[in-house]
C-alpha positions in Angstrom: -7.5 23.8 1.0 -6.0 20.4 1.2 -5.3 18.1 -1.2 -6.0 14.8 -0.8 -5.5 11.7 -3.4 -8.4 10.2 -4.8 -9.0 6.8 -3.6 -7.7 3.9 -6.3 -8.9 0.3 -7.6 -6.1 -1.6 -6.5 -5.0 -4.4 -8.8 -6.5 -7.2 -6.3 -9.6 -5.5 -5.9 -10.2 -5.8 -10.2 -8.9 -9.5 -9.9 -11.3 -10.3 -7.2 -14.2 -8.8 -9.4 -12.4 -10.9 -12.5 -12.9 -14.0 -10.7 -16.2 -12.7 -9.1 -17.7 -12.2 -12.6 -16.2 -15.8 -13.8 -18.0 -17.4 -11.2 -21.5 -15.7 -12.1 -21.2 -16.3 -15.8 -19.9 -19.6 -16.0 -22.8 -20.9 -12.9 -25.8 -18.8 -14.8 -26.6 -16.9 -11.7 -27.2 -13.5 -11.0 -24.9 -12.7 -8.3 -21.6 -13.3 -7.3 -19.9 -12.0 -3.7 -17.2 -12.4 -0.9 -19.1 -12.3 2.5 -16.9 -11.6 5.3 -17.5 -12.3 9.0 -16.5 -9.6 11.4 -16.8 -10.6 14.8 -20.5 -11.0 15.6 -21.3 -9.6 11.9 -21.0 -10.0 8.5 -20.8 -7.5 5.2 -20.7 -8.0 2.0 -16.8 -6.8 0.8 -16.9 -7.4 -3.3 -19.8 -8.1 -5.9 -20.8 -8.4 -9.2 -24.0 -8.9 -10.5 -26.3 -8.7 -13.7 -29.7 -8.2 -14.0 -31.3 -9.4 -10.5 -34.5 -8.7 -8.1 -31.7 -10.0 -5.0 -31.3 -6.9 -2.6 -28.0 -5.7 -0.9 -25.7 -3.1 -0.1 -21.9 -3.2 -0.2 -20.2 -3.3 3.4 -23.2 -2.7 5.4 -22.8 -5.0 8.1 -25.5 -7.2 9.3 -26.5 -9.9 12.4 -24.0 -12.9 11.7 -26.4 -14.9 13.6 -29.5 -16.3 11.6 -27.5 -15.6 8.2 -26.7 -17.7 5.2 -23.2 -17.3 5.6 -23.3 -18.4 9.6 -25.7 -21.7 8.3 -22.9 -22.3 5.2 -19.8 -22.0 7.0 -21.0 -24.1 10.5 -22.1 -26.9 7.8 -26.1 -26.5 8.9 -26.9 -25.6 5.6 -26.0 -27.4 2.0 -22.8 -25.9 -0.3 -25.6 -25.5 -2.7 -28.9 -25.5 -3.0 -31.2 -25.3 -6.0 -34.9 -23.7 -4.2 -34.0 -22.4 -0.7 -38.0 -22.2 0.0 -38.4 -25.5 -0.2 -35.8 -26.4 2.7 -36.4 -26.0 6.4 -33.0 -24.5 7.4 -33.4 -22.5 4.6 -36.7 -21.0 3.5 -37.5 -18.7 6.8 -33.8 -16.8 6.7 -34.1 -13.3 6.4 -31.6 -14.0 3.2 -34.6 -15.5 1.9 -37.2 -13.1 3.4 -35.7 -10.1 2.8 -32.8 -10.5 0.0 -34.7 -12.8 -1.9 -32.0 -15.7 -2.4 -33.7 -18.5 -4.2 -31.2 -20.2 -5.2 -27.1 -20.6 -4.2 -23.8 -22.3 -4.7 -21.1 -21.1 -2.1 -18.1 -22.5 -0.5 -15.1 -21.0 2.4 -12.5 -18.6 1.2 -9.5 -17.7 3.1 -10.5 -17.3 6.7 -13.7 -16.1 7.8 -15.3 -15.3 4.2 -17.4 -17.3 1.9 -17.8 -16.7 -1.6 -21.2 -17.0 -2.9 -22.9 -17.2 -6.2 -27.1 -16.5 -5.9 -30.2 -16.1 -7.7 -33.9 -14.8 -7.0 -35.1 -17.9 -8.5 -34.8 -21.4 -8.4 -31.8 -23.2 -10.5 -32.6 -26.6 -10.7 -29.4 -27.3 -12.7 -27.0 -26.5 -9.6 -25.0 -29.3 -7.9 -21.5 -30.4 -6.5 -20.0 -29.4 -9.5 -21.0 -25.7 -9.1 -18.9 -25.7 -5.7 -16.1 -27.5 -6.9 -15.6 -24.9 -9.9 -16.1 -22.2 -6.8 -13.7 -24.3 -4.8 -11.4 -23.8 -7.6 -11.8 -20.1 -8.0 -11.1 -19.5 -3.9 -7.8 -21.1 -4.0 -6.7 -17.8 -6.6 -8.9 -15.7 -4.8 -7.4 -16.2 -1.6 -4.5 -14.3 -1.5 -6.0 -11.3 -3.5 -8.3 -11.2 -1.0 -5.9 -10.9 2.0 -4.1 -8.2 0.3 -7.1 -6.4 -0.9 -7.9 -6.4 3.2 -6.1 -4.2 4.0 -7.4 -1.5 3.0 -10.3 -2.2 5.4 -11.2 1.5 6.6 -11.6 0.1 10.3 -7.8 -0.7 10.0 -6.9 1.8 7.8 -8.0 4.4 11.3 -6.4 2.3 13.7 -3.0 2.9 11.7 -4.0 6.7 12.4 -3.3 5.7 15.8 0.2 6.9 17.3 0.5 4.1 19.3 0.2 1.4 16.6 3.6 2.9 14.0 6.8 3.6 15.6 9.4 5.4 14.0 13.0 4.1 12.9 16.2 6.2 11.9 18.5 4.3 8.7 22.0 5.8 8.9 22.8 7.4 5.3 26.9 7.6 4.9 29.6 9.1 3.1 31.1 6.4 0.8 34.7 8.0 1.2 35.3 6.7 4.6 32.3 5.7 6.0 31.1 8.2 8.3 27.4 8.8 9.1 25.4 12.0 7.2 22.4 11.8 7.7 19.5 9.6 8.9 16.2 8.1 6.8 13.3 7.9 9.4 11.1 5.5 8.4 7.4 4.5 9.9 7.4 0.8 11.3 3.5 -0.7 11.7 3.4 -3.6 14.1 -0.3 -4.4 12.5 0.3 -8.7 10.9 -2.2 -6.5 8.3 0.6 -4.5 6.6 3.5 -6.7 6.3 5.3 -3.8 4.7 5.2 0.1 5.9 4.3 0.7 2.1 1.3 -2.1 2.4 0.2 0.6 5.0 0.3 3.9 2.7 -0.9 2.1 -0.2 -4.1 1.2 1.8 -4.6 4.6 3.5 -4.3 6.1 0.2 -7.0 3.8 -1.6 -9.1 5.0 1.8 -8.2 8.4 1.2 -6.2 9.1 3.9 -3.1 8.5 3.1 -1.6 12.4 3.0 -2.9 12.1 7.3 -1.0 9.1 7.7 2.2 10.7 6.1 1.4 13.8 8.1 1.1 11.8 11.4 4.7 9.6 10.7 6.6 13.0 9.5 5.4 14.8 12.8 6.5 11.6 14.3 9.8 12.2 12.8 10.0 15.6 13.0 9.6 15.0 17.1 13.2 13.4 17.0 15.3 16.3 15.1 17.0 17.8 18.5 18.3 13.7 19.2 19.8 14.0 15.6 23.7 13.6 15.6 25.6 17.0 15.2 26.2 17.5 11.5 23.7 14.9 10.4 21.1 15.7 8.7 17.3 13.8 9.2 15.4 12.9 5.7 11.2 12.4 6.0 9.5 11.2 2.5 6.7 12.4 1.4 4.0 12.0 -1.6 3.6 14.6 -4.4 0.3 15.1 -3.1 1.3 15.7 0.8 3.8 18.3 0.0 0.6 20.2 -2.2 -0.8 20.1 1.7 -0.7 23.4 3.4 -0.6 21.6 6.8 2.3 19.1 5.7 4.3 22.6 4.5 3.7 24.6 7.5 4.8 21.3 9.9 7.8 21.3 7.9 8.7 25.2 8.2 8.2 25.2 11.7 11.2 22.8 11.6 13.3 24.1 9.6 16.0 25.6 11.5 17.3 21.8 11.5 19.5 20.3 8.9 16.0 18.8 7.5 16.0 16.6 4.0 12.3 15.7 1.9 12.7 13.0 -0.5 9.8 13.1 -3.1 9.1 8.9 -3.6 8.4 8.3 -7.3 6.5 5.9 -6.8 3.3 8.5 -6.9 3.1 9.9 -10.3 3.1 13.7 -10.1 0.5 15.4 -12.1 0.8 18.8 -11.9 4.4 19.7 -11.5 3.0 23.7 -11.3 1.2 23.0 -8.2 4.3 21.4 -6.6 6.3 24.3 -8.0 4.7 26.5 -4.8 5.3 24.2 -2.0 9.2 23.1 -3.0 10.4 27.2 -3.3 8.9 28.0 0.1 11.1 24.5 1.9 13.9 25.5 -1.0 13.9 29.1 0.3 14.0 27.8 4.2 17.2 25.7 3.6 15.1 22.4 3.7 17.0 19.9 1.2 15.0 18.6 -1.6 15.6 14.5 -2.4 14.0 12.3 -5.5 13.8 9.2 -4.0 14.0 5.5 -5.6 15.4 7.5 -9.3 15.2 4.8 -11.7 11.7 3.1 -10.5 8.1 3.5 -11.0 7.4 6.8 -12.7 11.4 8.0 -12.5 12.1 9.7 -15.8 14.9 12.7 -16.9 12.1 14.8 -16.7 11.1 14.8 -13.5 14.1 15.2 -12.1 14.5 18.3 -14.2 11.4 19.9 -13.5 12.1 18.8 -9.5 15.4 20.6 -9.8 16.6 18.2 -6.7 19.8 18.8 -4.6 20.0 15.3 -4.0 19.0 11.8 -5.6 18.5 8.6 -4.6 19.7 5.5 -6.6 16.8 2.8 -6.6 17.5 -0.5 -4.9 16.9 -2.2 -8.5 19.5 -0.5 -9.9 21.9 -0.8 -6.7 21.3 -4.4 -6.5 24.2 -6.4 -8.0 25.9 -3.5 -9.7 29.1 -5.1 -9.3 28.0 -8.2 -11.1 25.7 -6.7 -14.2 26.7 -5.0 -16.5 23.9 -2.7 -17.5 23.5 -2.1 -14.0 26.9 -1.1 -13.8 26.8 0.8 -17.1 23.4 3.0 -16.2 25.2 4.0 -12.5 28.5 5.7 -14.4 26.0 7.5 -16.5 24.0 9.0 -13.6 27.1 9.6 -11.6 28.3 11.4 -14.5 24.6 13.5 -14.7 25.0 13.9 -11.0 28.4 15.8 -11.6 27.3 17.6 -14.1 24.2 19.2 -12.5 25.7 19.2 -9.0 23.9 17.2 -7.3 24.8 14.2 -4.9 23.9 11.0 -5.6 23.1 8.6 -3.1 23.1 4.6 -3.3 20.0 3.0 -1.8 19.8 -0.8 -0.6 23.8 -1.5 -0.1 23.9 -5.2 1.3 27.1 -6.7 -0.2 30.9 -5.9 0.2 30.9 -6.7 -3.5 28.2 -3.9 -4.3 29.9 -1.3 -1.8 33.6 -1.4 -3.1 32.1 -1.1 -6.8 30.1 2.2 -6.0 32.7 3.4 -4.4 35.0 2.9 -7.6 32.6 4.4 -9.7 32.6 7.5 -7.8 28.8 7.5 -6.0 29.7 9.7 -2.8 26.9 8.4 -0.5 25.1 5.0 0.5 22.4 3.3 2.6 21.5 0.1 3.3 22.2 -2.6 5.6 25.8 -3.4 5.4 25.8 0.6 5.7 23.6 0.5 8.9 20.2 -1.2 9.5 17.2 1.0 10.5 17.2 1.4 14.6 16.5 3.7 17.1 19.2 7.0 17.0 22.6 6.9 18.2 22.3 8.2 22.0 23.6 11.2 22.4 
């Protein structure tokens, strides 16, 4: 059966519930919420509350029109309010109706949402200062919350989309004279949502598809191998958990008469290095190259590059970065090119952008480097 990861609270998520709880606490008020406007609708995106009689339900969308959030935002209705059945715009609402709002402080964060703190009953004690302490909290929460967006499911299934990723080849080459090896092909999204590619896999992840997105970009990929350069080889990355996918193995098989590279990103912890054991033998066995990616970052440790048992690995652009003006940096790359010479392995430089940074590796004795004074990502080479 296939794996797939278990979605994860993503650190803006808990800081929007941080502030979220802040806001009811320190106002007295049962409820606190980010209301989002989607076109002609709204839904309620985050909440925390305490003990309330105030009914709702997370992301189910509702008529913008005739809402509390549509009367706050366009200005018809107060910031606050201390007895909303005591006000005409107010007291016939279906918020008041049917949710049971009685009482509320809310004011604009980022664009299109409102952040609102609410009660079942009446809080006479509630005035401008209650939204300028919300005021306050918007201007952290802002950011969080644009970050946190994008792992909107509606936008997370749009990336599924081959129309809306493109794919883009990074020449990988050989340090002794420059000569191209191998290409990187990495997924592009044009969506303003994911500034970065890994923006886009860390939100299909938290929506739990983010082994279908890796799937989707590798077949992608995987469509370009007979363009590939005669004696280069073509390098796709891939989770821990996408390569424990019977469908991600098989797609990579059925390739595998090509000189075909899988760097395993560290960047996902692996759990269960038995139930990766499988998977690697069967792409080891059918001459498919085996590559830890980013080695000295997020989870990277001795250990997993032992139980990996790579043919390749992948200097981190942390590491990379300024080697020939750092000492420790310097000092930790002659150690792994020595581990690399030892084990037999290669041992490839990742993120080379200065002349500085390029003549050092090469002194050092690093056989392989990417990065853009190496190559920037493109289109391949025409044939």
């Amino acid at each position: 059966m296939p794996s797939f990861p278990r979605p994860r609270v993503s650190a803006e998520d808990l800081e929007i519930r941080r502030l979220l709880r802040l806001a009811r606490v320190h106002l007295g008020l049962e409820l606190a919420a980010v209301v989002e406007v989607l076109g002609d609708e709204v839904a309620l995106r985050a909440v925390d509350c305490g003990q309330t009689s105030l009914t709702f339900l997370l992301d189910r969308r509702t008529p913008l029109e005739g809402s509390y959030t549509q009367g706050i935002l366009s200005g018809k209705l107060p910031a606050h309010l201390t007895d909303t059945h005591w006000h005409p715009a107010s007291r016939d609402l279906a918020g008041t109706r049917e949710n049971g709002i009685g009482s509320y402080a809310a004011v604009p964060v980022g664009n299109g949402a409102l952040l609102i703190c609410a009660s079942g009953v009446a809080t006479p004690e509630l005035d401008e200062r209650a939204t300028q302490f919300l005021g306050l909290l918007a201007e952290m929460m802002t950011d969080q919350l644009r970050r946190a967006h994008i792992g909107d499911p509606a936008r997370i299934h749009e990336a599924l989309d081959p129309s809306r990723f493109r794919m883009v080849y990074q020449p990988i080459v050989d340090l002794s004279h420059g000569g191209v090896v191998g290409y990187e092909a990495l997924a592009r999204f044009d969506d303003p949502g994911f500034p970065t590619p890994a923006h886009a896999f860390e939100a299909a992840t938290r929506a739990g598809v983010g082994v279908q997105l890796e799937l989707l970009t590798m077949r992608s990929a995987l469509e370009q191998l007979p363009a590939v350069p005669a004696g280069g080889r073509l390098n796709v990355n891939l989770s821990a958990e996408a390569l424990m996918t019977p469908a991600v193995v098989e797609l990579i098989l059925h390739h595998a008469e090509y000189p075909l590279s899988v760097e395993i990103t560290e960047h996902t912890q692996v759990r269960d290095y038995n139930l990766l054991a499988q998977p690697l033998a069967l792409l080891r066995g059918a001459g498919v190259e085996i590559v830890v990616d980013d080695a000295g970052a997020g989870f990277a440790n001795f250990v997993h590059l032992l139980k990996l048992r790579p043919s390749v690995i992948k200097l981190d652009i942390e590491i990379v970065r300024g080697v020939d003006l750092d000492p420790m940096r310097l000092a930790l790359t002659r150690s792994l090119v020595g581990f690399a010479a030892e084990a037999k392995v290669s041992l490839v430089a990742e993120g080379i952008e200065t002349a500085g940074e390029l003549q050092t590796l090469r002194e050092i004795g690093v056989g392989f480097g990417q990065g853009f004074i190496c190559g920037r990502p493109a289109a391949l080479p025409a044939a």
